[in-house]
Backbone as a chain_set.jsonl record, in Angstrom:
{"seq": "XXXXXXXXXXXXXXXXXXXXXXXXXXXXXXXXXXXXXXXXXXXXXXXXXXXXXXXXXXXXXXXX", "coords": {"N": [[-22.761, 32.758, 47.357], [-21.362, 34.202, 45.832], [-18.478, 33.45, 45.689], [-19.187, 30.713, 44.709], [-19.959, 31.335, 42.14], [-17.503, 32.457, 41.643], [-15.086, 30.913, 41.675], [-16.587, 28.984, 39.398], [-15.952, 30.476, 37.486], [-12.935, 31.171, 37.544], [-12.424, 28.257, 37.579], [-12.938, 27.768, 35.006], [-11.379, 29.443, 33.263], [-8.921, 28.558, 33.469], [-8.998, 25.88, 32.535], [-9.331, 26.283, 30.174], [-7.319, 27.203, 29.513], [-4.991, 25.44, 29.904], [-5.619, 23.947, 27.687], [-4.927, 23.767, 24.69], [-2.176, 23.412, 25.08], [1.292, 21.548, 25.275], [3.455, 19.016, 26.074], [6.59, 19.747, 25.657], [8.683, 17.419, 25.212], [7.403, 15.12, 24.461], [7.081, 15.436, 21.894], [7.072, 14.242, 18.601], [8.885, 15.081, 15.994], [8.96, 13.726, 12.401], [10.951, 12.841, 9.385], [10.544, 13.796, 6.404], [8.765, 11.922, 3.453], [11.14, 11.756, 0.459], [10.494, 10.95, -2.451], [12.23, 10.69, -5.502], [11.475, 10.461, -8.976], [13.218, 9.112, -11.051], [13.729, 9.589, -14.761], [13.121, 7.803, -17.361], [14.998, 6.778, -19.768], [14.617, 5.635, -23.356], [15.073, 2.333, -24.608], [16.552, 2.442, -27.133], [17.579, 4.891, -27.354], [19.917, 5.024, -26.115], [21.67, 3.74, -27.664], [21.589, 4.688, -30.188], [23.335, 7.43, -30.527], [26.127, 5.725, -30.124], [26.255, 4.315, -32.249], [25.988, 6.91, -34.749], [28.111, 7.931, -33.965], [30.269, 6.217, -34.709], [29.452, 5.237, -37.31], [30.071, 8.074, -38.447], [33.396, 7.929, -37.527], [33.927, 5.682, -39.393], [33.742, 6.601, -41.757], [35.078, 8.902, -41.493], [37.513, 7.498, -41.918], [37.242, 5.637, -44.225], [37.565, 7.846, -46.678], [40.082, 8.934, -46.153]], "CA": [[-23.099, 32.653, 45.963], [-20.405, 35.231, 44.56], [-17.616, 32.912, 45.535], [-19.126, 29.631, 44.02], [-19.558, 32.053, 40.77], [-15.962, 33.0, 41.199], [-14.859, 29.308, 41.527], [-16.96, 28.223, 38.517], [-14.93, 31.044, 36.39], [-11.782, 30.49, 37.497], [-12.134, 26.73, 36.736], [-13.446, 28.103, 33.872], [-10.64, 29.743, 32.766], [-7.861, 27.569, 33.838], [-9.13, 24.273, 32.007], [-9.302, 26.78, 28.43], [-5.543, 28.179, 29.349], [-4.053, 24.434, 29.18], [-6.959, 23.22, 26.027], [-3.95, 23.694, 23.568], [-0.89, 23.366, 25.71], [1.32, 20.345, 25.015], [4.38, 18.319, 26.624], [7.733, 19.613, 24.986], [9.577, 16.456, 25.018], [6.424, 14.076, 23.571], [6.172, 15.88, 20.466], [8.172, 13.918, 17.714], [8.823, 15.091, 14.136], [9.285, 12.321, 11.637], [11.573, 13.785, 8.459], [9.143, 13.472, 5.585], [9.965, 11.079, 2.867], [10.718, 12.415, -0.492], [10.656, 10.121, -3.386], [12.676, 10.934, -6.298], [11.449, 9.233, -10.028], [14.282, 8.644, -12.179], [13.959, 9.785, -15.893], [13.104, 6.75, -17.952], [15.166, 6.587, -21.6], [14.248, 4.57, -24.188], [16.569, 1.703, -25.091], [17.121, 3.246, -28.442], [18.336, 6.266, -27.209], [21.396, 5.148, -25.922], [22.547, 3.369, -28.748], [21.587, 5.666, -31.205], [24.364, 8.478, -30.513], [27.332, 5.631, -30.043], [26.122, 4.021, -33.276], [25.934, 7.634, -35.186], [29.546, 8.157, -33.862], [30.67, 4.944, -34.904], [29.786, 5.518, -38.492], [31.196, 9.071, -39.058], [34.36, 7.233, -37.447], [34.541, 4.744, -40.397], [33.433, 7.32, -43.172], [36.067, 9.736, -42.046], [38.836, 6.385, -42.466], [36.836, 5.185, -45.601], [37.905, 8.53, -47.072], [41.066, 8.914, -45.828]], "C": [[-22.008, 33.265, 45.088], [-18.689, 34.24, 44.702], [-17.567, 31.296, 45.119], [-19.212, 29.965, 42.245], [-17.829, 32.216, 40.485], [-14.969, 32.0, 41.349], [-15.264, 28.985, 40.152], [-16.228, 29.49, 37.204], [-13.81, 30.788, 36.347], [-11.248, 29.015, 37.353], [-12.255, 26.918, 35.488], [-12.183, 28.677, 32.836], [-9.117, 29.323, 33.162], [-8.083, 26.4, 33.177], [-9.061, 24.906, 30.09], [-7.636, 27.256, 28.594], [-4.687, 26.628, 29.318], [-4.92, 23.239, 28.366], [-4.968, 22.484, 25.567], [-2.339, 23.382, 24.141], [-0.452, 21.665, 25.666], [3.309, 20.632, 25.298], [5.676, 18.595, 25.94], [8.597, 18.238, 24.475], [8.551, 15.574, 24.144], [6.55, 14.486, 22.267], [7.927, 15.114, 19.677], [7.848, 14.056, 16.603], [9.481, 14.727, 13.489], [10.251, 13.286, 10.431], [10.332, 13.421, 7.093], [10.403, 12.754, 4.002], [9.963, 11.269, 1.734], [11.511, 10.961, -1.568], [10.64, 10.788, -5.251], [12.208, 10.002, -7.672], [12.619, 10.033, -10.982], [13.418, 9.081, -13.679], [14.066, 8.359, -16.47], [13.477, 6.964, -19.77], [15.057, 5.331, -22.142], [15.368, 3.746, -24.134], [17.278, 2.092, -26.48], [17.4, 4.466, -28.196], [19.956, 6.24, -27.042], [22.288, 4.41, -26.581], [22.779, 4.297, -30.023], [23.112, 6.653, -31.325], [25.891, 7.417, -30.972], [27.196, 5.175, -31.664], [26.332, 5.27, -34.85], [27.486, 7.825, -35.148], [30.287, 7.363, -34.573], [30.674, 4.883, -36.596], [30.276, 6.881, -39.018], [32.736, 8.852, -38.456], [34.902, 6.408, -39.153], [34.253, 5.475, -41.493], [34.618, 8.364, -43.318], [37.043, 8.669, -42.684], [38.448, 5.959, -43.825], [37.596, 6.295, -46.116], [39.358, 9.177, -47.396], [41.94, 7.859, -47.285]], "O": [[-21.775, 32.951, 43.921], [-17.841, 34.404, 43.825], [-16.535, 30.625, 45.106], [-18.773, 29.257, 41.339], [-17.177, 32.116, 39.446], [-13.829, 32.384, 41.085], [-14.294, 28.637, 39.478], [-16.097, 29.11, 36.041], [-13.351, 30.221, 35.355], [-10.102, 28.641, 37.107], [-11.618, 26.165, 34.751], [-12.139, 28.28, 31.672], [-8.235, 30.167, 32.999], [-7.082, 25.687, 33.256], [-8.832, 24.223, 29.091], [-6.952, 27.618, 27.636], [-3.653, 26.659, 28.65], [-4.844, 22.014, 28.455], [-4.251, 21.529, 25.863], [-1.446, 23.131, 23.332], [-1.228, 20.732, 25.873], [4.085, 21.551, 25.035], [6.103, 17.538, 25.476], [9.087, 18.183, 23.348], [8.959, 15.314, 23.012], [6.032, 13.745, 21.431], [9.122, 15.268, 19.934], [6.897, 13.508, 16.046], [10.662, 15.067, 13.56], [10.239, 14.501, 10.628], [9.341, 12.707, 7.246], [11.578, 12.843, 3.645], [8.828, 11.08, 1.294], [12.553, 10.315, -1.454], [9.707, 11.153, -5.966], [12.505, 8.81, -7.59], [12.728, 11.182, -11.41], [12.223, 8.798, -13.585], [15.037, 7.689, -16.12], [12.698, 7.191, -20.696], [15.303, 4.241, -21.626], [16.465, 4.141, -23.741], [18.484, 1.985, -26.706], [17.441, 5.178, -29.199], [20.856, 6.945, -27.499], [23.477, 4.336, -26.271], [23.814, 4.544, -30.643], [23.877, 6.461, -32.27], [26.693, 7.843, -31.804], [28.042, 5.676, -32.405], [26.729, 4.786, -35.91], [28.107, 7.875, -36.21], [31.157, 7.965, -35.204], [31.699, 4.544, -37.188], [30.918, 6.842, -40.068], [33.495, 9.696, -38.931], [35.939, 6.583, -39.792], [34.592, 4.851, -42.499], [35.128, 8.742, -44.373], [37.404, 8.84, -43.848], [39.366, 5.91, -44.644], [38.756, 5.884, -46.132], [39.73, 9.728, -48.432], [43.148, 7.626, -47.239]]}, "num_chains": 1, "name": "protein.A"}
């Protein structure tokens, strides 16, 4: 009896010691995928500035 007890522990504690245990080589980690959003400007933004330039250009020459 004391060595089918001491069988049913030591199975007992041999099947919980490789639960969590796992295959070095199987394990594959993916890179994770990072998705960047872009900054959306208006279309009047980027005319605005060359257009602003564009007339203190011809106001300094008007003057001139």
């Amino acid at each position: 009896m004391k060595k089918l007890a001491l069988a049913a522990a030591l199975s007992a504690a041999a099947s919980t010691a490789f639960a969590g245990s796992y295959a070095k080589d199987d394990v594959i980690i993916e890179a994770p995928v990072i998705v960047e959003e872009t900054a959306q400007a208006s279309s009047s933004a980027g005319i605005i500035v060359p257009l602003i330039l564009l007339a203190v250009v011809i106001a300094v020459a008007a003057s001139e």
